[in-house]
Structure formats: C-alpha cells, structure tokens
HTML snippet that shows the backbone in 3Dmol.js (N, CA, C, O; Angstrom):
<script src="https://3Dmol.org/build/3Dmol-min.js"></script>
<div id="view" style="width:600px;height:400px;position:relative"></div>
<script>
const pdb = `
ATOM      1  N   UNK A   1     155.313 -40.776 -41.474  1.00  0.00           N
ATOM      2  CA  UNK A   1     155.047 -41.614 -42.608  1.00  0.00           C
ATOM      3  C   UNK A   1     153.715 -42.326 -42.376  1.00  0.00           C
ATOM      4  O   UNK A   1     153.435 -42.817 -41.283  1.00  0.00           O
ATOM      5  N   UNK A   2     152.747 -42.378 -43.638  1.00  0.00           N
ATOM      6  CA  UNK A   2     151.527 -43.152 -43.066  1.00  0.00           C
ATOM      7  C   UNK A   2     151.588 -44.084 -44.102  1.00  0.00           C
ATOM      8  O   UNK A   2     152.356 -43.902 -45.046  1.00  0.00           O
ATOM      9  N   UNK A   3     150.789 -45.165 -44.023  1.00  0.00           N
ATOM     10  CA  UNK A   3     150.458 -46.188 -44.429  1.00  0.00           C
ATOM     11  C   UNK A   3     148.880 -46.567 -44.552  1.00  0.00           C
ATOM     12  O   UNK A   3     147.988 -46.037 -43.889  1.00  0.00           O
ATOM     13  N   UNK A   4     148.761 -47.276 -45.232  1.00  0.00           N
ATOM     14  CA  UNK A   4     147.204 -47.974 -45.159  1.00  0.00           C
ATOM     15  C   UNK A   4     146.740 -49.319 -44.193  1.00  0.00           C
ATOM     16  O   UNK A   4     147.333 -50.394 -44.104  1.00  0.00           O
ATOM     17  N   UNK A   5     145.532 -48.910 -43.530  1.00  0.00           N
ATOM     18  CA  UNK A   5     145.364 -49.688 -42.596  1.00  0.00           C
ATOM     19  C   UNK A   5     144.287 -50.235 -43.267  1.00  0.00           C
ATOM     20  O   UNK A   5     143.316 -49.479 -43.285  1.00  0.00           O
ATOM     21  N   UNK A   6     144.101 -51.522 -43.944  1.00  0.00           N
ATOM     22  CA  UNK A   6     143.037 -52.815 -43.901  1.00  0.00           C
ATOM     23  C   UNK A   6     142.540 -53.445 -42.729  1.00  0.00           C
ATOM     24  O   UNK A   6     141.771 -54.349 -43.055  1.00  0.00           O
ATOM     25  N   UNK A   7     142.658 -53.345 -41.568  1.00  0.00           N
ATOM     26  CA  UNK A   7     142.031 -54.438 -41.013  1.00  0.00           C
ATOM     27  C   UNK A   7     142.156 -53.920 -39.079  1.00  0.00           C
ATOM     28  O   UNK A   7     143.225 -53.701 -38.508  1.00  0.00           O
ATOM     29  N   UNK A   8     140.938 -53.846 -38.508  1.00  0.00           N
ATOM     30  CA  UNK A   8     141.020 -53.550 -37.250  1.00  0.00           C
ATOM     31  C   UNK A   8     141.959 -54.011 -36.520  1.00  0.00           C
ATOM     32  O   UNK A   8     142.101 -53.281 -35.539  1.00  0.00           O
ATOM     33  N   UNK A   9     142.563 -54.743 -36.525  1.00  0.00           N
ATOM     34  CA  UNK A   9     143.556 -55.337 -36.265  1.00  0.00           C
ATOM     35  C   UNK A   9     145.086 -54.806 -36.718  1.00  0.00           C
ATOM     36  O   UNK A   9     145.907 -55.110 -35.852  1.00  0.00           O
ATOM     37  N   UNK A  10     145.532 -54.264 -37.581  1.00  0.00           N
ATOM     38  CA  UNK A  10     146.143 -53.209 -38.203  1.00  0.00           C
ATOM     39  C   UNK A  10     145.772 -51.915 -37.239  1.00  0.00           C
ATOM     40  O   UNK A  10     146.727 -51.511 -36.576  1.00  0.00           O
ATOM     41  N   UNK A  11     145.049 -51.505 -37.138  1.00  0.00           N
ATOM     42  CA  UNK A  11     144.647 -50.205 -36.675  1.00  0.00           C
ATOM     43  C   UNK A  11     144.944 -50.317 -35.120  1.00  0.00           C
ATOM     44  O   UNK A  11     145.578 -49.356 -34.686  1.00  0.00           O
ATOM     45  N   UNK A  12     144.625 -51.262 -34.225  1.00  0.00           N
ATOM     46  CA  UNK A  12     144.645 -51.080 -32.820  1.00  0.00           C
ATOM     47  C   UNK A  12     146.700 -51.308 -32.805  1.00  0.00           C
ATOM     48  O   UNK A  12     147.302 -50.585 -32.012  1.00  0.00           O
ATOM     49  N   UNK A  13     147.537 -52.293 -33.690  1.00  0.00           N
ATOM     50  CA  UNK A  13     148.353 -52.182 -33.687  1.00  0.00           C
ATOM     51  C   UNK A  13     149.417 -50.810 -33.850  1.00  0.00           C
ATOM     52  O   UNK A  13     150.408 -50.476 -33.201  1.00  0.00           O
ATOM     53  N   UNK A  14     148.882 -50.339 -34.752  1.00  0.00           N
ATOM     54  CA  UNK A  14     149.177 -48.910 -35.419  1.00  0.00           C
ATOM     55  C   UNK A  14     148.891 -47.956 -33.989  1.00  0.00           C
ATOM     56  O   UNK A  14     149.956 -47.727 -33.417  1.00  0.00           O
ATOM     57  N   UNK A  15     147.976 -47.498 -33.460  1.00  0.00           N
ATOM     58  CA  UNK A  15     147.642 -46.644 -32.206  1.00  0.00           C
ATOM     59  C   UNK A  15     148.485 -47.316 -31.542  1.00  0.00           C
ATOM     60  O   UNK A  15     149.550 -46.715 -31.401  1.00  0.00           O
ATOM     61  N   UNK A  16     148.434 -48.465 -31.011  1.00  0.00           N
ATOM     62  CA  UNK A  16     149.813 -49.260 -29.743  1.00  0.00           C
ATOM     63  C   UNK A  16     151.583 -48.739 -30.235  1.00  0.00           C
ATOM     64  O   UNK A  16     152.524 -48.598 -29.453  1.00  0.00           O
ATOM     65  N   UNK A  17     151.597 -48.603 -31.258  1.00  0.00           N
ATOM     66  CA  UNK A  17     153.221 -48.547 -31.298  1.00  0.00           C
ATOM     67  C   UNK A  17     153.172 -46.894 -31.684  1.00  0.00           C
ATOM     68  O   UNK A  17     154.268 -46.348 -31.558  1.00  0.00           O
ATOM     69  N   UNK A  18     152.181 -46.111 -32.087  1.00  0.00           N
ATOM     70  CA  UNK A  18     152.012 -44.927 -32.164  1.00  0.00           C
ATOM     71  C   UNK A  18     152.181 -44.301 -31.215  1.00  0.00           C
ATOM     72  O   UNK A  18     153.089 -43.471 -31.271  1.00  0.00           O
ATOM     73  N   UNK A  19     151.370 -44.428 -29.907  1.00  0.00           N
ATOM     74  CA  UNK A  19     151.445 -44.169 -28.475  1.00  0.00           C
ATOM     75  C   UNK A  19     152.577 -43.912 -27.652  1.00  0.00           C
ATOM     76  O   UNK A  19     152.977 -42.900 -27.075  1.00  0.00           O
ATOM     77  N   UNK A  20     153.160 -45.547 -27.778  1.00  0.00           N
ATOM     78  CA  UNK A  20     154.351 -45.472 -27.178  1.00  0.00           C
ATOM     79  C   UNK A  20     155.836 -44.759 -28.194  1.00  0.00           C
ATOM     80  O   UNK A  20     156.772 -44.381 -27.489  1.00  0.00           O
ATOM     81  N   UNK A  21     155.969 -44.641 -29.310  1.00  0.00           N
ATOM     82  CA  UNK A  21     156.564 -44.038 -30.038  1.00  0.00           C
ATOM     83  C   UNK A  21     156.476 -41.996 -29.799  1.00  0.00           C
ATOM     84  O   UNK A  21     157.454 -41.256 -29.910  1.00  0.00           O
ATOM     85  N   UNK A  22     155.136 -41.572 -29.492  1.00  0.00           N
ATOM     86  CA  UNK A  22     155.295 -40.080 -29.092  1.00  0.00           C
ATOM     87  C   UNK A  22     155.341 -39.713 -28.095  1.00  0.00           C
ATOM     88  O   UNK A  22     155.461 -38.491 -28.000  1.00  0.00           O
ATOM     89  N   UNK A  23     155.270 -40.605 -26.675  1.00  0.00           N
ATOM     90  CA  UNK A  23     154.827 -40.883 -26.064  1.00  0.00           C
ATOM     91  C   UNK A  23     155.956 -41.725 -25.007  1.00  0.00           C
ATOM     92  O   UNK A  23     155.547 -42.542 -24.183  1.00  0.00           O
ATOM     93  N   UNK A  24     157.402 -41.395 -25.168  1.00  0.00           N
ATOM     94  CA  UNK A  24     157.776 -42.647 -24.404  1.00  0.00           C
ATOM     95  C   UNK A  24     158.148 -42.556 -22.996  1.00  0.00           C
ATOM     96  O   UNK A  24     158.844 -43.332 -22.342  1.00  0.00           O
ATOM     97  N   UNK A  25     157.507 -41.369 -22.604  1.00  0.00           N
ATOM     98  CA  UNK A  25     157.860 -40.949 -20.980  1.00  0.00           C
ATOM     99  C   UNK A  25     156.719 -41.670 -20.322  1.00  0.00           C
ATOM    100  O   UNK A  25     156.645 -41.769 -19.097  1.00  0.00           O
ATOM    101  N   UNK A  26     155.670 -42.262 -21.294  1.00  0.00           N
ATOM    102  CA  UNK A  26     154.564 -43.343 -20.378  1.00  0.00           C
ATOM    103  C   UNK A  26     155.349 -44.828 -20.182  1.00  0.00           C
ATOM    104  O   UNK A  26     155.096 -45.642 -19.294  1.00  0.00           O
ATOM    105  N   UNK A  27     156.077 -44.927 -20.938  1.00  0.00           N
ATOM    106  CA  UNK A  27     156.586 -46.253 -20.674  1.00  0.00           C
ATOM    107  C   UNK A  27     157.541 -46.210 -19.544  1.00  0.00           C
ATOM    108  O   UNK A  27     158.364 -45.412 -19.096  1.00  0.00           O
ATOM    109  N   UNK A  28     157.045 -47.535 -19.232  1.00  0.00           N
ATOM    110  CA  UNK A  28     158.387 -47.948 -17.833  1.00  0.00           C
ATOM    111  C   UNK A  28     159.145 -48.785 -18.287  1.00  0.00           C
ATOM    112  O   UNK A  28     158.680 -49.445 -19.216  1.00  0.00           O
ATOM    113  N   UNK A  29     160.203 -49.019 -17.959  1.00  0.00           N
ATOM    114  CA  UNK A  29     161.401 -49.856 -18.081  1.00  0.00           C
ATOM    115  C   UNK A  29     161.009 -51.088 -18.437  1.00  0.00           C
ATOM    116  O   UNK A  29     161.386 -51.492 -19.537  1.00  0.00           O
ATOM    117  N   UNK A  30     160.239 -51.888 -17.661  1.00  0.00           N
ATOM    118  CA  UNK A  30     159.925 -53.410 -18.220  1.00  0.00           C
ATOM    119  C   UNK A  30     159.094 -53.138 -19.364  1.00  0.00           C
ATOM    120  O   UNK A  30     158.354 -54.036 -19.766  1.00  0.00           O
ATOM    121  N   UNK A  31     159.115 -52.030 -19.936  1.00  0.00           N
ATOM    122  CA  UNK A  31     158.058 -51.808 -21.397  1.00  0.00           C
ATOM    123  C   UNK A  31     156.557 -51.626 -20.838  1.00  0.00           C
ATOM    124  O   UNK A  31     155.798 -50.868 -21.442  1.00  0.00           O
ATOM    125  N   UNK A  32     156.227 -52.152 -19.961  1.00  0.00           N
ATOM    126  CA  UNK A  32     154.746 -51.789 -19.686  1.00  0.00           C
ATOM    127  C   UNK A  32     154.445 -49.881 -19.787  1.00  0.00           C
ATOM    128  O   UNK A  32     155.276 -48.985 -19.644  1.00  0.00           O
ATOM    129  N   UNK A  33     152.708 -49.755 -20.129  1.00  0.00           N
ATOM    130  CA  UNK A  33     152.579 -48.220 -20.142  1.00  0.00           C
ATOM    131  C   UNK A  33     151.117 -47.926 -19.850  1.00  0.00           C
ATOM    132  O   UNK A  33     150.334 -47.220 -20.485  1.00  0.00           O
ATOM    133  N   UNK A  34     150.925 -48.656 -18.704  1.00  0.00           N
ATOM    134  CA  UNK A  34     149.275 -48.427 -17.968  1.00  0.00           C
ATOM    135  C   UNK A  34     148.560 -47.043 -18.716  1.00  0.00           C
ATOM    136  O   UNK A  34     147.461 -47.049 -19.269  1.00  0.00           O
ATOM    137  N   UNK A  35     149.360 -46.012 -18.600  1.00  0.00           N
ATOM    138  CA  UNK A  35     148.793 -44.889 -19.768  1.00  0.00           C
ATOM    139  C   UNK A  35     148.306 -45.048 -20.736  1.00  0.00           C
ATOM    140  O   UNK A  35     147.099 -44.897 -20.927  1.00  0.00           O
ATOM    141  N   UNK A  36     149.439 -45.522 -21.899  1.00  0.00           N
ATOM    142  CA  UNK A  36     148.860 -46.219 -22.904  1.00  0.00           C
ATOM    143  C   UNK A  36     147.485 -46.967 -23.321  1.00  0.00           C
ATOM    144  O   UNK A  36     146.537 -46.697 -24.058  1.00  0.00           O
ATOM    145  N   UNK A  37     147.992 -48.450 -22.159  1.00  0.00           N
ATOM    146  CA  UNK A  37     146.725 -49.031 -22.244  1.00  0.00           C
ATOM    147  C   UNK A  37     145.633 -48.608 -21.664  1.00  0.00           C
ATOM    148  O   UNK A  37     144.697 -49.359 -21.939  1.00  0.00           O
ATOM    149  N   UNK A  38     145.251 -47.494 -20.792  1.00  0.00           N
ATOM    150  CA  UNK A  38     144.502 -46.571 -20.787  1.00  0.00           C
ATOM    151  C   UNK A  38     143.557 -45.923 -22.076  1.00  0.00           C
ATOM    152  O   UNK A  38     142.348 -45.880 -22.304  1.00  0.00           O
ATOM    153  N   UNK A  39     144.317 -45.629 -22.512  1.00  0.00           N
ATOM    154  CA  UNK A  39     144.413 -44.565 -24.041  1.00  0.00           C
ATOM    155  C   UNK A  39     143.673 -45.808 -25.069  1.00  0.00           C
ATOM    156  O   UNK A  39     142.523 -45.554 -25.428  1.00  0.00           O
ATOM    157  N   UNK A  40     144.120 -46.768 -25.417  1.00  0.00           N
ATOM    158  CA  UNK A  40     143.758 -47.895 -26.332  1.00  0.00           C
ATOM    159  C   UNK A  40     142.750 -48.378 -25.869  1.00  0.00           C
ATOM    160  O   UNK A  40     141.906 -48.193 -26.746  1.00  0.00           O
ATOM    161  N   UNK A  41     142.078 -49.115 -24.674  1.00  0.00           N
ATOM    162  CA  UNK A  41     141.398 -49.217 -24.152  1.00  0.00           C
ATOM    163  C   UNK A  41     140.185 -48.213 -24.397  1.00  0.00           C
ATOM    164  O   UNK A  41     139.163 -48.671 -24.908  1.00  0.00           O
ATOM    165  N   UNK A  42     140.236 -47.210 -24.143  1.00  0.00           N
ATOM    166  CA  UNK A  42     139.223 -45.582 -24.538  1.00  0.00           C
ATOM    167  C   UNK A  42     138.668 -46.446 -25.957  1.00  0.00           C
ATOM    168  O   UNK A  42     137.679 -47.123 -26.238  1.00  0.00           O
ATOM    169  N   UNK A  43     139.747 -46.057 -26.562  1.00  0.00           N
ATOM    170  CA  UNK A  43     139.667 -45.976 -28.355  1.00  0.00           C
ATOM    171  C   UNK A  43     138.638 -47.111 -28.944  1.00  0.00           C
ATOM    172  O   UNK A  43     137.810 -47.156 -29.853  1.00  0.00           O
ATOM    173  N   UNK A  44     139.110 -47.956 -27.991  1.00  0.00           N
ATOM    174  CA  UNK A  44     138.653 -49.542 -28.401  1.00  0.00           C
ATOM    175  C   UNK A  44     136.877 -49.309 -27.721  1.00  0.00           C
ATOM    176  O   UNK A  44     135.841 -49.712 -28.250  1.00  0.00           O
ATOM    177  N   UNK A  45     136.987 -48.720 -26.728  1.00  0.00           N
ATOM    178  CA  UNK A  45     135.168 -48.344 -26.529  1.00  0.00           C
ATOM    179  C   UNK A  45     134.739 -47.455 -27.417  1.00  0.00           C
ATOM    180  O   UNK A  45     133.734 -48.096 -27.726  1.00  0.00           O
ATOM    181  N   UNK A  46     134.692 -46.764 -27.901  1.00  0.00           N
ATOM    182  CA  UNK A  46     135.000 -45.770 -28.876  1.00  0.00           C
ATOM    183  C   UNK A  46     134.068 -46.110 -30.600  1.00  0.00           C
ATOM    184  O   UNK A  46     133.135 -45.666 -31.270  1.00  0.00           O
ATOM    185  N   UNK A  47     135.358 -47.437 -30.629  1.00  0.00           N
ATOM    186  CA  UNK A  47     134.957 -47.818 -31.633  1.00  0.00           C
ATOM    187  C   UNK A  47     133.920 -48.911 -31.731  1.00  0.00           C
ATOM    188  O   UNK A  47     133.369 -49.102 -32.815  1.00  0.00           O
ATOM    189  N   UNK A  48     133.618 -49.637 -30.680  1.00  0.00           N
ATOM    190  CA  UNK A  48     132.875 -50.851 -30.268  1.00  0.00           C
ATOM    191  C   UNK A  48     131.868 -50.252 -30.074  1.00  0.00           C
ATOM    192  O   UNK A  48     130.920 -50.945 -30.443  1.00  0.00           O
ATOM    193  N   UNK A  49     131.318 -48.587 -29.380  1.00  0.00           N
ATOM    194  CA  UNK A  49     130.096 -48.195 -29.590  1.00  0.00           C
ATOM    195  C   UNK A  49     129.831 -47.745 -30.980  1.00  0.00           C
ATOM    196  O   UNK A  49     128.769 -48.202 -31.402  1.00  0.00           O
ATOM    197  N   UNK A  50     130.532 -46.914 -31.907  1.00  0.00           N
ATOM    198  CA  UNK A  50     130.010 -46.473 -33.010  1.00  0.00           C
ATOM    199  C   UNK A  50     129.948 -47.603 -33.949  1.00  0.00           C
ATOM    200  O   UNK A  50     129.755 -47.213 -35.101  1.00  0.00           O
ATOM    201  N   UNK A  51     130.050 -48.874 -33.828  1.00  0.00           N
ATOM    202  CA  UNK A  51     129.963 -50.190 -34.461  1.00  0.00           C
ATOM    203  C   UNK A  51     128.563 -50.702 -33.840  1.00  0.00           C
ATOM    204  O   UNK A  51     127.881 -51.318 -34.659  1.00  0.00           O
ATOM    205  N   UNK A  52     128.085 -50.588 -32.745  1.00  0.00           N
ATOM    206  CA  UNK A  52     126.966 -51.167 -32.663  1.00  0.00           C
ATOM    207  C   UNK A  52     126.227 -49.948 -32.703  1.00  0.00           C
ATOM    208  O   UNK A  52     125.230 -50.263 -33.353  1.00  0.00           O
ATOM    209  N   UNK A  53     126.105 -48.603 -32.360  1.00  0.00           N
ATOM    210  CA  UNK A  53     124.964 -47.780 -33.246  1.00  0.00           C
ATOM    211  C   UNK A  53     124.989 -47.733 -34.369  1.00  0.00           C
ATOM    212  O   UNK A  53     124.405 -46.768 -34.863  1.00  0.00           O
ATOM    213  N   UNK A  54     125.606 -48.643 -35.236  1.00  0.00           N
ATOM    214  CA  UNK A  54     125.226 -48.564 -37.055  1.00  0.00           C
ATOM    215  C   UNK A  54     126.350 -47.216 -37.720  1.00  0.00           C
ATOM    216  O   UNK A  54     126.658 -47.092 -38.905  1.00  0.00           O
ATOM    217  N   UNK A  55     126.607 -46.711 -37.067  1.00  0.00           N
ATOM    218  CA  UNK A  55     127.528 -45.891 -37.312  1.00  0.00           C
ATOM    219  C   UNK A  55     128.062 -45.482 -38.799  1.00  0.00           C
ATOM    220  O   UNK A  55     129.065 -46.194 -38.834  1.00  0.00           O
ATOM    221  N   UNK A  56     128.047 -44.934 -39.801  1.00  0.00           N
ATOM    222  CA  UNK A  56     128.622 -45.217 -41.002  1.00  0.00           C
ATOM    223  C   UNK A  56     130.006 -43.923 -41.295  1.00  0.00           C
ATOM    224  O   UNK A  56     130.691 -43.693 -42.292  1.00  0.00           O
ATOM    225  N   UNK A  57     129.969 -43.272 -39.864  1.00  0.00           N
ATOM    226  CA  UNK A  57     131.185 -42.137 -40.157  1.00  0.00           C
ATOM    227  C   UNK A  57     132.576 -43.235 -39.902  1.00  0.00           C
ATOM    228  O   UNK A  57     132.703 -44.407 -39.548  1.00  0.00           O
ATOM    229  N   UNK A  58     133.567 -42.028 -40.336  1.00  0.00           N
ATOM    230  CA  UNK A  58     135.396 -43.106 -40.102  1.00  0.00           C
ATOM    231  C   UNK A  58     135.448 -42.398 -39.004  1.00  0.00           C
ATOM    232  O   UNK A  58     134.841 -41.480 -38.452  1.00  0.00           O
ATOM    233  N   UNK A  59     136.534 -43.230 -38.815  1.00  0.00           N
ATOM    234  CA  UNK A  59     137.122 -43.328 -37.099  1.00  0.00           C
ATOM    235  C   UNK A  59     137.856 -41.877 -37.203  1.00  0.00           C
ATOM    236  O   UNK A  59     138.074 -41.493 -36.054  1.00  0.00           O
ATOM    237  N   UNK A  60     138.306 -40.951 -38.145  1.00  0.00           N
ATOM    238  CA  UNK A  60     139.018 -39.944 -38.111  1.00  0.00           C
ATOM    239  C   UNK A  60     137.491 -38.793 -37.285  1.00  0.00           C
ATOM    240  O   UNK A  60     137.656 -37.645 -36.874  1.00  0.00           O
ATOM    241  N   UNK A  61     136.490 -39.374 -37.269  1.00  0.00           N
ATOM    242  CA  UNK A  61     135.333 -38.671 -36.947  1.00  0.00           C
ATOM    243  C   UNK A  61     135.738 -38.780 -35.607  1.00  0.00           C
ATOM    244  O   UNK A  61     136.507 -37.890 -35.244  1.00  0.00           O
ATOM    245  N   UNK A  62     135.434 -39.618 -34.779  1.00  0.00           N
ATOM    246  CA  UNK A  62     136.191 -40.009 -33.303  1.00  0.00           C
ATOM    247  C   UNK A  62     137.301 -39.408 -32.604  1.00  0.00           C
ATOM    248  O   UNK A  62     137.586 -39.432 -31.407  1.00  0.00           O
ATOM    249  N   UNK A  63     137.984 -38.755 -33.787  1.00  0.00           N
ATOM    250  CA  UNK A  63     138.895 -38.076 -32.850  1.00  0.00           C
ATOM    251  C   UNK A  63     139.083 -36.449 -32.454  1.00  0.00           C
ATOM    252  O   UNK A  63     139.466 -36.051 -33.555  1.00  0.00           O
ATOM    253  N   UNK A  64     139.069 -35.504 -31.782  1.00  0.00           N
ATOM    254  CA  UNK A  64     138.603 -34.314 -31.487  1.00  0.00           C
ATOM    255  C   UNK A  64     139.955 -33.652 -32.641  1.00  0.00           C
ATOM    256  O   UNK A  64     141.107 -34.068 -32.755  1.00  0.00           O
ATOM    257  N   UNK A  65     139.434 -32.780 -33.195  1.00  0.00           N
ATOM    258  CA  UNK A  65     140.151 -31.900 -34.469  1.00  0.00           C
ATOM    259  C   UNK A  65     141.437 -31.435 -33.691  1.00  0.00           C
ATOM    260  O   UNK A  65     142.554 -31.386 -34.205  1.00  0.00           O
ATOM    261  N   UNK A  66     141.137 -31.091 -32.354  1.00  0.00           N
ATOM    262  CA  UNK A  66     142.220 -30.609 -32.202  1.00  0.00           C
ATOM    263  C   UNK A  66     143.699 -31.339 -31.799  1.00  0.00           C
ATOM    264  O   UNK A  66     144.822 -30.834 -31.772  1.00  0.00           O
ATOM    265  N   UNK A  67     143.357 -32.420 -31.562  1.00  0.00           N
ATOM    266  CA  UNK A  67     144.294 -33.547 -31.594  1.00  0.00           C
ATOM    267  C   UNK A  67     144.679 -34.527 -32.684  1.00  0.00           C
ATOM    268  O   UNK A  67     145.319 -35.561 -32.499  1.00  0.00           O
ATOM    269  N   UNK A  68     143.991 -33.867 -34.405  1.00  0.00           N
ATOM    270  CA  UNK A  68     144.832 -34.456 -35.410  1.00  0.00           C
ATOM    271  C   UNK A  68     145.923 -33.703 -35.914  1.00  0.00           C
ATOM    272  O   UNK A  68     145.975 -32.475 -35.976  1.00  0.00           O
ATOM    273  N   UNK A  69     146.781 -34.502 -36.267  1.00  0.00           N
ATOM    274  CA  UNK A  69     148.257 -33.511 -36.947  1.00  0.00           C
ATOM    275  C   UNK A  69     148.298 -33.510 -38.148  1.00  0.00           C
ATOM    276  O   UNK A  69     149.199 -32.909 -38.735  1.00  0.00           O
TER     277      UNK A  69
END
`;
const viewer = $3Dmol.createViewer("view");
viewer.addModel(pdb, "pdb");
viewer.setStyle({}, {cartoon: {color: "spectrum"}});
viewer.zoomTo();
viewer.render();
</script>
C-alpha cells in the first residue's frame, strides 16, 4: 500500500518502518537494527548530497532500478 509523502520527515520515517517491516531478520530483540541504521544513514547521505549539488531529480532517481518493486 503506498501513500503520499509531504515532508522529509515523512519520508526518513516511511524507509525506517519500511526496512524493518521487509527486513525483520535485521532486528534484534531489544528492537535495535545496526543494519538498518546502516541503510538510513546511506540514504540520508544520499539525499543531503543531491540537496546541496542543486539537484532537481526525485529521490526515486537515487535508487538503483533494480531494487524498485
């Protein structure tokens, strides 16, 4: 199911519960998922460089084709 994301803040939330939702053999028991925040972390450089080169592509540009569904 998708939804609309307004606000960077929306979006880093959305990837965090995305992650751990396909993903739940990264999580450990106390909920932590160093993987994860691995993964988000990336994303978040990612997007913090194509924001300061002026960038005007979407973030769906950022992600390699072969890893959209």
């Amino acid at each position: 199911m998708y939804h609309q994301i307004h606000t960077y803040t929306e979006l880093q939330q959305q990837i965090h519960d995305d992650l751990r939702i396909q993903h739940p053999e990264w999580v450990k028991s106390n909920g932590e998922s160093p993987m994860c925040d691995s993964y988000e972390a990336r994303l978040t450089e990612l997007l913090d460089a194509s924001t300061r080169t002026g960038s005007n592509g979407s973030i769906a540009a950022l992600i390699a084709p072969s890893n959209r569904q």
